[in-house]
SEBAFI-960678 format. One record per atom (N, C-alpha, C): residue in one letter; x, y, z. Coordinates in steps of 0.05 Angstrom, whole numbers, padded with zeros to 5 digits, always signed. Layout:
BEGIN
aXYZ...
This chain:
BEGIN
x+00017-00024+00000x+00000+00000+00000x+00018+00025+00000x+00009+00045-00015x+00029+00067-00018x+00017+00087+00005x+00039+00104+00004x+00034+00131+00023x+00003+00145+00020x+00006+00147-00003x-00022+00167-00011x-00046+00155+00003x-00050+00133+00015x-00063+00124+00029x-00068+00113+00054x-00039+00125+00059x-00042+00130+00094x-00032+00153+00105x-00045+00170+00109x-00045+00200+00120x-00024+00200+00145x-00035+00177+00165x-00017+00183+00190x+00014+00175+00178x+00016+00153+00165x+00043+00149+00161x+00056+00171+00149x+00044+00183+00121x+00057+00209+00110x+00064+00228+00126x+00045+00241+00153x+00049+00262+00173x+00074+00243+00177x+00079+00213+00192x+00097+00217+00207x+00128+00224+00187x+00129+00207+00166x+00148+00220+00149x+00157+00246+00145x+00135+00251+00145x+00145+00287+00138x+00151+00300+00163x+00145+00290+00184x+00159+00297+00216x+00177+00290+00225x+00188+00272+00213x+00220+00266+00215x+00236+00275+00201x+00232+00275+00172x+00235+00305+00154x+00249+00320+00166x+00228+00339+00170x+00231+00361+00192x+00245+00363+00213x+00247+00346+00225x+00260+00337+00251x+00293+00342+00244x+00298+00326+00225x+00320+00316+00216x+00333+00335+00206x+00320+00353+00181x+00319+00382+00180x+00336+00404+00201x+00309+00400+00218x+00313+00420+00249x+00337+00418+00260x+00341+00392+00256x+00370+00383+00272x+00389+00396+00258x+00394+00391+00233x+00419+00393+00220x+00425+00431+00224x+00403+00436+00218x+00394+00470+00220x+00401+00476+00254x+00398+00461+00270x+00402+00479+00303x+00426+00453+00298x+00447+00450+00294x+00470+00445+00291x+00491+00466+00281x+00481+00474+00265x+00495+00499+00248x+00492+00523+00256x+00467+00531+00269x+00463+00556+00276x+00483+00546+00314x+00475+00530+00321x+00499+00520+00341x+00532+00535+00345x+00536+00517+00315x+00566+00523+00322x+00571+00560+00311x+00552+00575+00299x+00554+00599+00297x+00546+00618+00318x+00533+00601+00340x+00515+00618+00365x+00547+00638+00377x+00539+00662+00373x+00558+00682+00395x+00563+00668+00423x+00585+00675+00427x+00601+00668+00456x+00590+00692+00469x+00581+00688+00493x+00562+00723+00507x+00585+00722+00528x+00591+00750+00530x+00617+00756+00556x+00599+00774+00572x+00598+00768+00598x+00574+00783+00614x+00594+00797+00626x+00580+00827+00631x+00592+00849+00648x+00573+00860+00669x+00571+00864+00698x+00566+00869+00723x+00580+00899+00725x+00569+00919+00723x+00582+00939+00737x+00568+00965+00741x+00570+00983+00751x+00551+01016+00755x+00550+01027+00736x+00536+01021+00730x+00524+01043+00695x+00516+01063+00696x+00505+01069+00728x+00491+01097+00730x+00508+01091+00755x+00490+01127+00769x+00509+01148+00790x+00535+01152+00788x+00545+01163+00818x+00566+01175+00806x+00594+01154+00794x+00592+01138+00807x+00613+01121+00779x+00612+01105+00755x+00593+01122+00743x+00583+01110+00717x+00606+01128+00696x+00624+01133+00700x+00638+01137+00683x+00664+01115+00685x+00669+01097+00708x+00679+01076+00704x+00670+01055+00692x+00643+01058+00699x+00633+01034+00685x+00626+01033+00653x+00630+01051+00647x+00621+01062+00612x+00656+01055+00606x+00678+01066+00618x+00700+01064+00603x+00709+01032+00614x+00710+01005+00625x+00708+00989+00627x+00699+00971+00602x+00657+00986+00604x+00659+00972+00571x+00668+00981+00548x+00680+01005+00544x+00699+01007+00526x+00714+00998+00524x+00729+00990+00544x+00755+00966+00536x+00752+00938+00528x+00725+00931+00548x+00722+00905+00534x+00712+00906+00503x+00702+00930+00498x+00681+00932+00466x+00715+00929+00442x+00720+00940+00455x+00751+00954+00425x+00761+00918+00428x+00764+00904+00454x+00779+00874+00447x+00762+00872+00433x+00732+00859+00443x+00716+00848+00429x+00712+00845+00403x+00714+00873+00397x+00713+00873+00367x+00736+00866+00346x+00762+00874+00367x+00789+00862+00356x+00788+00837+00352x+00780+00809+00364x+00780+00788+00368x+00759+00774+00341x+00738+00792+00345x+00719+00785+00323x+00724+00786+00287x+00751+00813+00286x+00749+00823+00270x+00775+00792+00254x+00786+00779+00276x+00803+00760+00275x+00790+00731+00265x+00760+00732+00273x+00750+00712+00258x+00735+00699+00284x+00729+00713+00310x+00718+00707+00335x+00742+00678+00339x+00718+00666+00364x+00743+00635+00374x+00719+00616+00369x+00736+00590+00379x+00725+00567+00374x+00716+00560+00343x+00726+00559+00323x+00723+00560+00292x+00700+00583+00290x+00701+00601+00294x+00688+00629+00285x+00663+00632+00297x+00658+00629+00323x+00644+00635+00338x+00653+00669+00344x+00630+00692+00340x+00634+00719+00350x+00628+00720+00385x+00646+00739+00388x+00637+00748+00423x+00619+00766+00423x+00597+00770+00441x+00580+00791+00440x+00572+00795+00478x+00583+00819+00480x+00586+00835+00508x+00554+00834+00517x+00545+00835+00542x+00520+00839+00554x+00518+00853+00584x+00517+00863+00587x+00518+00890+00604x+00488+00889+00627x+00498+00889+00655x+00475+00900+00673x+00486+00923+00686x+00468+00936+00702x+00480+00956+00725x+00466+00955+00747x+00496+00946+00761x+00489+00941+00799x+00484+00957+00810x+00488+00992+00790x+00479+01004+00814x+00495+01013+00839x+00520+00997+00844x+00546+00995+00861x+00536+00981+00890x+00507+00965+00882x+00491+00957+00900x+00500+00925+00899x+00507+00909+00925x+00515+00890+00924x+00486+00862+00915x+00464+00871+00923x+00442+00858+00930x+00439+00849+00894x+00441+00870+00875x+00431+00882+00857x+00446+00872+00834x+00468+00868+00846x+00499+00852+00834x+00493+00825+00835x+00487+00806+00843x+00486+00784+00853x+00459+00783+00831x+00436+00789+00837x+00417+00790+00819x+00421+00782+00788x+00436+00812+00779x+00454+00807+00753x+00469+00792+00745x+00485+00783+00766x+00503+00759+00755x+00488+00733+00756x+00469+00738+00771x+00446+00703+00768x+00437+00706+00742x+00428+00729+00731x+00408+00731+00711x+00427+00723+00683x+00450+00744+00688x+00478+00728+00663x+00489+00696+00663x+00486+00686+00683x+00492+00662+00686x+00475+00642+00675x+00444+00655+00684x+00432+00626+00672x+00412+00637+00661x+00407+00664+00653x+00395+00667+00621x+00414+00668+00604x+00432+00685+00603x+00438+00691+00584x+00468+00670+00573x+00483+00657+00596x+00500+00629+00593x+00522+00640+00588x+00527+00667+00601x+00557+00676+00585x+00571+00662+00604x+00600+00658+00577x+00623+00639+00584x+00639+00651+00601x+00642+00683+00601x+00659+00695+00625x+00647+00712+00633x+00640+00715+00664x+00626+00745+00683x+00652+00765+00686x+00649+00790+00671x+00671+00811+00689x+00650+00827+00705x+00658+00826+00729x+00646+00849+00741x+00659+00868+00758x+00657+00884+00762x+00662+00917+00755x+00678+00929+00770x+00660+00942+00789x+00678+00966+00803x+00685+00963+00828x+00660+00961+00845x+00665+00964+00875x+00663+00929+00885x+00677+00929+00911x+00696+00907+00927x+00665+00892+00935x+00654+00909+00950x+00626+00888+00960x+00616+00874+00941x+00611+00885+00920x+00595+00881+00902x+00609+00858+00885x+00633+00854+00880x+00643+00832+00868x+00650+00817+00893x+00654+00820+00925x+00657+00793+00937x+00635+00789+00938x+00610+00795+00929x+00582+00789+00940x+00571+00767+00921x+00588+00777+00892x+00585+00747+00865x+00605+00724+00866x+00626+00735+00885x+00640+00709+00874x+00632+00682+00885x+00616+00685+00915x+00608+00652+00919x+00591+00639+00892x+00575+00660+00881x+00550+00649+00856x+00570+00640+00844x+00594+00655+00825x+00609+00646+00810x+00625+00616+00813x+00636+00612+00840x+00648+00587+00846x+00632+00565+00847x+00605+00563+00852x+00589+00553+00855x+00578+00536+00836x+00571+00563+00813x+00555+00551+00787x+00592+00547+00768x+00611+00554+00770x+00626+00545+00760x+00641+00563+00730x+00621+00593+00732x+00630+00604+00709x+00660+00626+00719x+00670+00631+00701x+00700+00648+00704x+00691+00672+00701x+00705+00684+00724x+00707+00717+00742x+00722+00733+00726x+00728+00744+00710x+00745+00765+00708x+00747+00789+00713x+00757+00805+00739x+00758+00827+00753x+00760+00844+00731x+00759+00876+00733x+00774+00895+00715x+00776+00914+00727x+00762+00914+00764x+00766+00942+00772x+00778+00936+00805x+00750+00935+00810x+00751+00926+00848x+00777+00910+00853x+00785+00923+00868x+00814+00916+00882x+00820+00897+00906x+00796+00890+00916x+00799+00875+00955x+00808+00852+00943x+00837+00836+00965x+00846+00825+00963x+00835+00793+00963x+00806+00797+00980x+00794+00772+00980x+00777+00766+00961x+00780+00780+00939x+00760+00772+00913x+00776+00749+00901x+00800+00753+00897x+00814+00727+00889x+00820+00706+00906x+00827+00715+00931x+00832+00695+00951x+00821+00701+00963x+00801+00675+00959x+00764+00674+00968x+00774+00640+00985x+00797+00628+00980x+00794+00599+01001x+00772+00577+00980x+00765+00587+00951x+00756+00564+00941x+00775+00556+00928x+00765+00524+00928x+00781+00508+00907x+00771+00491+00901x+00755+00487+00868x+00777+00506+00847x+00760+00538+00846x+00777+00553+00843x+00773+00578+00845x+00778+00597+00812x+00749+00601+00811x+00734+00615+00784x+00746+00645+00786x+00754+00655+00810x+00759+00686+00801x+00769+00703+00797x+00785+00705+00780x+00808+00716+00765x+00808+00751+00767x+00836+00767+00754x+00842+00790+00762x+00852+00809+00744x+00855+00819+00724x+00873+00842+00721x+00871+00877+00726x+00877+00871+00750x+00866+00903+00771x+00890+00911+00781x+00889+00920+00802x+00898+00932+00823x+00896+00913+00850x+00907+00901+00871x+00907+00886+00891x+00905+00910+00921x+00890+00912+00928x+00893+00917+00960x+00928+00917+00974x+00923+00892+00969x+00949+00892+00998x+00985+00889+00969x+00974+00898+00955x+01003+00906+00939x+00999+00934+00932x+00979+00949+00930x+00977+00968+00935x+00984+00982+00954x+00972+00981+00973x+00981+00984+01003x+01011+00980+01003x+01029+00977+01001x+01054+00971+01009x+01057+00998+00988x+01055+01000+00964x+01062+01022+00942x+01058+01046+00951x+01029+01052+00969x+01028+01078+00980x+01040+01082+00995x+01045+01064+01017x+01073+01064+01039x+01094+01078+01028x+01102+01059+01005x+01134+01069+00991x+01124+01093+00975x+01107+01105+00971x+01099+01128+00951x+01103+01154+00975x+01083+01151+01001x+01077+01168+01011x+01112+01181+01030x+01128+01165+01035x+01156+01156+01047x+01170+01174+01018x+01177+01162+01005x+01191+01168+00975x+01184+01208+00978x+01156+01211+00975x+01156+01246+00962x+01145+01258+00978x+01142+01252+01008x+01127+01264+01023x+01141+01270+01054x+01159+01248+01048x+01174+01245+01070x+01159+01248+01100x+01142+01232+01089x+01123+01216+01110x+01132+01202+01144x+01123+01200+01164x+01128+01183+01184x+01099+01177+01191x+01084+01201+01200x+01061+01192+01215x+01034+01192+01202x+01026+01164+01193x+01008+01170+01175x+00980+01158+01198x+00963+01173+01177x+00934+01167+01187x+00920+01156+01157x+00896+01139+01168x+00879+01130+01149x+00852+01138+01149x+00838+01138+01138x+00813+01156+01124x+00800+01131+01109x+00785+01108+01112x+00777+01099+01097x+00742+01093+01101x+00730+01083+01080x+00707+01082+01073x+00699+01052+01092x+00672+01044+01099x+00670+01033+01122x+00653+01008+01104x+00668+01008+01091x+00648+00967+01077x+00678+00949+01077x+00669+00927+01066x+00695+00900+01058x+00717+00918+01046x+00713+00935+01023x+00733+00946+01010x+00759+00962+01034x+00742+00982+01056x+00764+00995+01070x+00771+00974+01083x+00760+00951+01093x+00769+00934+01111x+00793+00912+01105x+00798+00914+01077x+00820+00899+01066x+00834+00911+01054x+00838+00946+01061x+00857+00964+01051x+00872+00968+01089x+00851+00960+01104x+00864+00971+01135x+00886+00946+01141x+00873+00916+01130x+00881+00903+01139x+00916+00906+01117x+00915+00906+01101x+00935+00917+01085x+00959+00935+01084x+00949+00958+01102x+00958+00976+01109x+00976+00973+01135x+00960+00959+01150x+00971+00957+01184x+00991+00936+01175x+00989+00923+01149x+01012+00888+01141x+01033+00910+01135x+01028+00934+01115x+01055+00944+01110x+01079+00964+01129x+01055+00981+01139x+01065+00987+01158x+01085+00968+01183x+01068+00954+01179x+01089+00930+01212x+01109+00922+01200x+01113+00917+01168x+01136+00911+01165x+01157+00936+01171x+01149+00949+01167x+01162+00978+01167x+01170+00981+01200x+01166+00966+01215x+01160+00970+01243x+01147+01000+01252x+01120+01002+01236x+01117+01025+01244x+01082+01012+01243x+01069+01047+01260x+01042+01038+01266x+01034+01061+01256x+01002+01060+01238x+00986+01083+01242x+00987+01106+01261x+00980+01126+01263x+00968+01144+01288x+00950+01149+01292x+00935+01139+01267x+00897+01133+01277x+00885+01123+01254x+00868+01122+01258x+00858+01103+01242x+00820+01103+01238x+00803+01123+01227x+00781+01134+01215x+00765+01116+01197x+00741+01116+01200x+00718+01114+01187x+00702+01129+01173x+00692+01122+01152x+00665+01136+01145x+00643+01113+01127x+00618+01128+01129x+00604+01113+01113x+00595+01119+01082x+00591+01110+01061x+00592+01123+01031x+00572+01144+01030x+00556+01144+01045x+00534+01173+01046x+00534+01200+01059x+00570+01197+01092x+00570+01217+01091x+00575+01236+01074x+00569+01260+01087x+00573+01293+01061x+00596+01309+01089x+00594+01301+01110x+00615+01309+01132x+00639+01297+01151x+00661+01295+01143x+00680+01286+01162x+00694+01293+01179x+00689+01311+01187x+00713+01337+01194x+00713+01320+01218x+00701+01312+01237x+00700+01304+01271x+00727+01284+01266x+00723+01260+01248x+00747+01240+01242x+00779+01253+01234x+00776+01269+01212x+00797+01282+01201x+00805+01299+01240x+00792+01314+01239x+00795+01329+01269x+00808+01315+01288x+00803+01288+01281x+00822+01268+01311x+00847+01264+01295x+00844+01252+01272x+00871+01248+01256x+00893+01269+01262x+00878+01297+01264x+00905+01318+01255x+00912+01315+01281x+00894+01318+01314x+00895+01316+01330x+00933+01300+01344x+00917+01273+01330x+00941+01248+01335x+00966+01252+01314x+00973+01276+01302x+00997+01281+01283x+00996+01276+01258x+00977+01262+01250x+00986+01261+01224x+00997+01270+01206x+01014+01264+01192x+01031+01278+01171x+01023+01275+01142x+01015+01259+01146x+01003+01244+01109x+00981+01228+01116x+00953+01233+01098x+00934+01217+01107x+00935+01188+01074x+00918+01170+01091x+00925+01148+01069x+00883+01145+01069x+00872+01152+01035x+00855+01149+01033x+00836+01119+01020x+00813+01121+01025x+00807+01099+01011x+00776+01097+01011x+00768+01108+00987x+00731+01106+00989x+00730+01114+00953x+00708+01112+00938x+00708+01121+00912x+00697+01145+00915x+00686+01154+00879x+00682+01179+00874x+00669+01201+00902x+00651+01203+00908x+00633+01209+00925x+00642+01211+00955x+00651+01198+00966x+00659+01201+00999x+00693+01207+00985x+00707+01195+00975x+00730+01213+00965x+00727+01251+00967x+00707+01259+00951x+00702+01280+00944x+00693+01297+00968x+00680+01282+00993x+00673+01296+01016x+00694+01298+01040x+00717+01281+01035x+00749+01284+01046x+00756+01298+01043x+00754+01312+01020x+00769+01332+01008x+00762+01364+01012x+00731+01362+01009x+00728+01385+01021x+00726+01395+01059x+00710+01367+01065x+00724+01368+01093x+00754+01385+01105x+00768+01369+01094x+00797+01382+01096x+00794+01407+01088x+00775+01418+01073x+00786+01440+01065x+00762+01468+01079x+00741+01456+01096x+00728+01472+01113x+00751+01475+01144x+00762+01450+01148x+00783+01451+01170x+00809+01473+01156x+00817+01471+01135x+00836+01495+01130x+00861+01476+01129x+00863+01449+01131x+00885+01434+01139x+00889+01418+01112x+00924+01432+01099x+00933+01420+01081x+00955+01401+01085x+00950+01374+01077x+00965+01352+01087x+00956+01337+01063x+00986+01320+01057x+00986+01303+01034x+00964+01287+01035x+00954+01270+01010x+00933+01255+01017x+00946+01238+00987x+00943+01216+01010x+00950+01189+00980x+00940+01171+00981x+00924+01162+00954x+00893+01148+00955x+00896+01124+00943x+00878+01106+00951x+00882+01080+00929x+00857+01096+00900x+00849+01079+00883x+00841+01098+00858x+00814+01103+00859x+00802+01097+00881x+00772+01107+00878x+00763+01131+00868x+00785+01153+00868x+00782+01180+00856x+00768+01176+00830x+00792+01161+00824x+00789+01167+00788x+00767+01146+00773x+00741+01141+00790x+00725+01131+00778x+00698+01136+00768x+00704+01172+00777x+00681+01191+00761x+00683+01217+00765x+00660+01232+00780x+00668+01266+00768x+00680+01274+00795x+00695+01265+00801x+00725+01279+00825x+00726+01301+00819x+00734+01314+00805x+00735+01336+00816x+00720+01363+00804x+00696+01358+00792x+00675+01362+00799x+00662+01367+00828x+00659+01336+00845x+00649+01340+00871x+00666+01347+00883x+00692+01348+00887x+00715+01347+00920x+00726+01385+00902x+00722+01394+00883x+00726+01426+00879x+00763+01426+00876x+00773+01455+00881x+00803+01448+00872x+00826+01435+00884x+00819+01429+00904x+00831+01421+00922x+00826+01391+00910x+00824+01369+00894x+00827+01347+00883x+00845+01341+00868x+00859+01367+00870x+00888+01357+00856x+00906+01348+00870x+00902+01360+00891x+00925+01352+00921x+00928+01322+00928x+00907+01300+00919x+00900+01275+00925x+00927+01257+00908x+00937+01245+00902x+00963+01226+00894x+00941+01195+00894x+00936+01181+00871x+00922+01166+00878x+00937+01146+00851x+00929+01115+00856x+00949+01094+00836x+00936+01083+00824x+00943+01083+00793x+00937+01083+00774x+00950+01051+00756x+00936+01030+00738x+00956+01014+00732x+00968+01016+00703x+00955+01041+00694x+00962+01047+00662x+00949+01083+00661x+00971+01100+00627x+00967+01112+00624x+00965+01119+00596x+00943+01137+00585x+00945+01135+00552x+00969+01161+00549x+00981+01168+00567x+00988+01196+00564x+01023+01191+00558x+01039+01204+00539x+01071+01197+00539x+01069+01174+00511x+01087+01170+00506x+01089+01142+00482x+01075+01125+00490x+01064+01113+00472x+01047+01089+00462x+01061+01068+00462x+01067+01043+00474x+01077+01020+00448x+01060+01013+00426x+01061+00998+00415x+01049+00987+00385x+01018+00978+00399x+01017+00964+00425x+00990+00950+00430x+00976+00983+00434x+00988+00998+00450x+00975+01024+00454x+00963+01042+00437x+00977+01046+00421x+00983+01058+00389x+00951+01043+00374x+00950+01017+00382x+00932+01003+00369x+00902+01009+00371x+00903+01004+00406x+00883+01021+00420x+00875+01038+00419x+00888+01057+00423x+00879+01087+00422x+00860+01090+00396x+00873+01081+00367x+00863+01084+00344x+00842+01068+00342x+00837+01051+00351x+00814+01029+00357x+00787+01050+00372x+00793+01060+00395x+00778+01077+00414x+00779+01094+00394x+00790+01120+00387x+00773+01142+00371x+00764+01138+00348x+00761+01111+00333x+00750+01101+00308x+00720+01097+00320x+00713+01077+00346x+00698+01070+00351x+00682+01101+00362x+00688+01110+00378x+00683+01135+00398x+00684+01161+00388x+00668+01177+00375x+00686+01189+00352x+00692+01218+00383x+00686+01216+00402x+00679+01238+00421x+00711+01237+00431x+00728+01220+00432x+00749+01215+00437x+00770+01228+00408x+00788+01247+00425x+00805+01256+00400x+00840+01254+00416x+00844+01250+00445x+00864+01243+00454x+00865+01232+00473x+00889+01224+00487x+00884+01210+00514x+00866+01225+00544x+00863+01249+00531x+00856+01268+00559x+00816+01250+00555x+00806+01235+00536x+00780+01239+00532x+00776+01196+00544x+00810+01184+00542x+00808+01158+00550x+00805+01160+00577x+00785+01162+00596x+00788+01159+00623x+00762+01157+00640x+00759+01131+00657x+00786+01138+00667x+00804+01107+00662x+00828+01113+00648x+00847+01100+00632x+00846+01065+00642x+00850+01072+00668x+00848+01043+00680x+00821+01024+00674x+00803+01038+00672x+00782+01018+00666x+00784+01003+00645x+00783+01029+00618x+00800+01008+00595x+00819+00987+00584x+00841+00999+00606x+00865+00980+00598x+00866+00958+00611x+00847+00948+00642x+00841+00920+00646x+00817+00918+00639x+00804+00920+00618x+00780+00912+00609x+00800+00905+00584x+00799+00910+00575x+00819+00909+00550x+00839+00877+00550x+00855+00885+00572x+00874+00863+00577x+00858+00841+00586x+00842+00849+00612x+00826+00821+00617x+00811+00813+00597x+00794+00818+00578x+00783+00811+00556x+00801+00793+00539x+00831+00802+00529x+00854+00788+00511x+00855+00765+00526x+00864+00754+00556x+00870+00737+00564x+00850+00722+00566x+00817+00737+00571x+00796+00713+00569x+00795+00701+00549x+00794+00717+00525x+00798+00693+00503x+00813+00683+00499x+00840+00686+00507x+00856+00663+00501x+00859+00633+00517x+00842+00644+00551x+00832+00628+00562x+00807+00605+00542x+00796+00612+00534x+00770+00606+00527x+00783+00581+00490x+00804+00598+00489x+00819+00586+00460x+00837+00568+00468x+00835+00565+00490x+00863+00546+00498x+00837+00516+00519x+00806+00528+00527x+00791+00512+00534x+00784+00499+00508x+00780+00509+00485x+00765+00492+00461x+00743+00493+00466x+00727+00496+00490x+00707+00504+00486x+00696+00532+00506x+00666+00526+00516x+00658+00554+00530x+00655+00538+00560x+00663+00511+00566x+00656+00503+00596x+00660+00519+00612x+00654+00517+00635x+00662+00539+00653x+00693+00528+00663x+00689+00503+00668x+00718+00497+00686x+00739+00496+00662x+00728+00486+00645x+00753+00483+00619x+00772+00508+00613x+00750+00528+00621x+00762+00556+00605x+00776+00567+00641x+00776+00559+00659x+00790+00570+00680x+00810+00555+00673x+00814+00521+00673x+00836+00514+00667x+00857+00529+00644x+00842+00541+00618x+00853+00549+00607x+00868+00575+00605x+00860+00585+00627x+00882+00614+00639x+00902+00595+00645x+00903+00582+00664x+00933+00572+00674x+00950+00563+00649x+00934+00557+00626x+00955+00554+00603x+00963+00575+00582x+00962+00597+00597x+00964+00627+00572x+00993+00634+00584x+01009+00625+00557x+01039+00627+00562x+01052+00654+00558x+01048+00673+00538x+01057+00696+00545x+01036+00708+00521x+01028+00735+00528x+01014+00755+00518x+01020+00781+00517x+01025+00796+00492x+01037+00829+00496x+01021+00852+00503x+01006+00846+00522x+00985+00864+00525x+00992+00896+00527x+00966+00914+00535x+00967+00946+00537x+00983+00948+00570x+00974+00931+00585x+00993+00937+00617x+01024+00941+00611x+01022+00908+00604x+01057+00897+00598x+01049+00876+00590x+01077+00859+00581x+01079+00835+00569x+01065+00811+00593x+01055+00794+00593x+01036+00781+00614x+01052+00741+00602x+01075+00737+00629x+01085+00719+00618x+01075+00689+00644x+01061+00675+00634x+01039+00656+00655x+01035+00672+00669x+01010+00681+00665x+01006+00708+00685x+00978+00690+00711x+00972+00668+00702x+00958+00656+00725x+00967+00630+00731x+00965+00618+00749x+00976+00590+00770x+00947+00586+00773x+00948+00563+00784x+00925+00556+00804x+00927+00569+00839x+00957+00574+00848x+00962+00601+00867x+00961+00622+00861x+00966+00637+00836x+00958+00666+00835x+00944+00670+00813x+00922+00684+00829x+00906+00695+00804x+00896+00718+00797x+00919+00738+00807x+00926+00765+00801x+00943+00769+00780x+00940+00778+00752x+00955+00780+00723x+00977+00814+00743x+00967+00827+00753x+00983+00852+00748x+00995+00856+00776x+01018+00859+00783x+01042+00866+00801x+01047+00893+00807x+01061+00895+00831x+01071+00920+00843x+01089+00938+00826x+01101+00920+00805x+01119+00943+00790x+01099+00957+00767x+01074+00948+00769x+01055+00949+00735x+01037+00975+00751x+01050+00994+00779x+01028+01009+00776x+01042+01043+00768x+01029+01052+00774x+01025+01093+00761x+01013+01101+00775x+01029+01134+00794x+01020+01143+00810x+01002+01171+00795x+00987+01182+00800x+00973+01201+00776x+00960+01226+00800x+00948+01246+00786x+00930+01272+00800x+00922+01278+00778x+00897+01290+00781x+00868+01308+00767x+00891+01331+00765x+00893+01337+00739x+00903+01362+00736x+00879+01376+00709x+00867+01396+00722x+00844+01412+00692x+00826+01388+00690x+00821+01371+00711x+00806+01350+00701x+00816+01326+00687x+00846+01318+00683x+00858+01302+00664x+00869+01291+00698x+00874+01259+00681x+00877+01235+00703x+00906+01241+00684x+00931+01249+00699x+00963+01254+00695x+00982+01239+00714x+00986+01228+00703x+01014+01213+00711x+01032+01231+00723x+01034+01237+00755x+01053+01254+00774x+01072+01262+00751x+01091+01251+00746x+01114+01259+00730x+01108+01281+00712x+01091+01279+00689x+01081+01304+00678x+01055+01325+00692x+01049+01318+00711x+01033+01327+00720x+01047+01355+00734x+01076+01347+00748x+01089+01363+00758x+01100+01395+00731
């Protein structure tokens, strides 16, 4: 008996057809599906100008990488963006929502310390790879998991901390310093930091201050600091309570060095903290300002092709966000090219196999272990000041 006379049998033929079809078709569209790189960071308030130049850095790789033929036999990367807000609750949210809607192969998230130690348990958990590009606390990487998803190319807390020691000593000729820091996880692993470098030094604080990110007044804290001698204060809060240090100090009338880790430079500083925000000395891990190398040179022309609002380095900033968005982006994919595929653990393993890379920092030679998973070192930083509004590298700044 032929087909034409059995209806059900024909439906089923032609549903396997189809099927078979379908398959071959979500096979192909498969191996062309975009690799999604999820980004976590403040898109709005006042540090939404870190978080805008962040995804600039990752956008100019991205597109570099793509323009290369994407990874995994020509798979494109395609960036996906939330905003925490600098809200830890809000962070965590976002990174659930990137994880298991949207399946990206790498989370970078952003700026502030709470807010990335607040993802990394999600991240170790579900198993996808961390790549830092801003937030500095020392326990984002050494979090005590193993195996441990959460990777770095920032700035470190407690190598920092030792740099402002030797910075504030070096041009200030410092003894009695005081600290000024912001009152979440972030100041609390700049204090603990601080008091490590100091003791090597055999030396101690002379006090040691709080605040919370909403005051608008410090003078009572600063007031005990000057009280107990301070000679050089050692700061540590972002845009916003940075900015109310500053004028604090400057209703008290009391000019004293101030050397910051970089929360300054992650929006309108000096804007809020007025002229007196040049006085601040704060560390920086890159600068577009002075010669280029070739990767720099590359960049730059990359950024004002893309940006047309950008016509020099004074418009790249603030610089740091880029250049570890940038760099962390190069090494994730080479992570991700050296996993063969998008697993989550495959592609952590595959940092530990990225043998050397000439990035915009510096040259990055095994820049992760399964012990360290900080790419950038104490010699890779730049001390800088707001000069006219330009993030300047001390040296020309002077």
């Amino acid at each position: 008996m032929s087909f034409a006379f059995r209806p059900n049998a024909r439906r089923s033929f032609l549903c396997a057809a189809l099927a078979a079809a379908g398959l071959a078709t979500s096979g192909t569209a498969f191996a062309a599906d975009p690799i999604k790189i999820g980004l976590v960071t403040a898109l709005s308030g006042q540090s939404a100008l870190a978080g805008e130049a962040i995804t600039r850095g990752l956008t100019v790789a991205i597109d570099e990488i793509n323009a290369k033929g994407g990874l995994l036999g020509g798979r494109k990367l395609e960036l996906v963006r939330r905003d925490d807000e600098a809200n830890p609750a809000k962070g965590v949210v976002a990174a659930r929502e990137l994880i298991f809607k949207e399946k990206v192969a790498v989370l970078f998230g952003g700026l502030d310390t709470p807010v990335s130690m607040a993802i990394v348990p999600v991240i170790n958990q579900e198993k996808t790879p961390f790549m830092g590009p801003w937030a500095a606390g020392t326990p984002i990487t050494k979090n005590g998991a193993n195996p441990n998803f959460a990777f770095r190319v920032s700035a470190v807390d407690e190598i920092v901390n030792v740099g402002m020691l030797d910075y504030a000593q070096k041009n200030f000729k410092s003894s009695k310093f005081g600290m000024i820091l912001v009152n979440n996880p972030w100041g609390e692993s700049n204090e603990k930091g601080l008091i490590a470098a100091l003791a090597a030094k055999n030396m101690k604080a002379v006090g040691i201050e709080k605040f919370e990110g909403s005051d608008v007044d410090v003078v009572p804290q600063l007031t005990r600091l000057k009280a107990a001698g301070a000679d050089t204060l050692f700061l540590v809060g972002n845009v916003g309570p940075s900015a109310q240090v500053v004028k604090s100090l400057d209703r008290m009338g009391w000019q004293v060095p101030i050397v910051s880790h970089w929360g300054p430079a992650g929006g309108r500083f000096t804007e809020l903290a007025g002229p007196n925000g040049k006085n601040v000395h704060f560390v920086q891990t890159y600068s577009f300002f002075g010669k280029q190398s070739p990767v720099g040179e590359k960049v730059v022309a990359a950024l004002k092709a893309k940006y047309p609002a950008i016509k020099g380095p004074d418009d790249i900033t603030p610089a740091v966000g880029v250049a570890n968005a940038y760099d962390g982006m190069m090494l994730a994919g080479l992570a991700i090219a050296a996993a063969g595929s998008t697993d989550g653990d495959a592609v952590r393993q595959g940092f530990y196999k990225i043998d050397k890379y000439e990035g915009l920092i510096k040259t990055y030679v095994k820049p992760f272990t399964p012990a360290v998973h900080d790419a950038v070192t104490a010699s890779d930083y730049v001390w800088a000041q707001f000069i006219d509004n330009r993030i300047l590298p001390v040296a020309l700044a002077k």
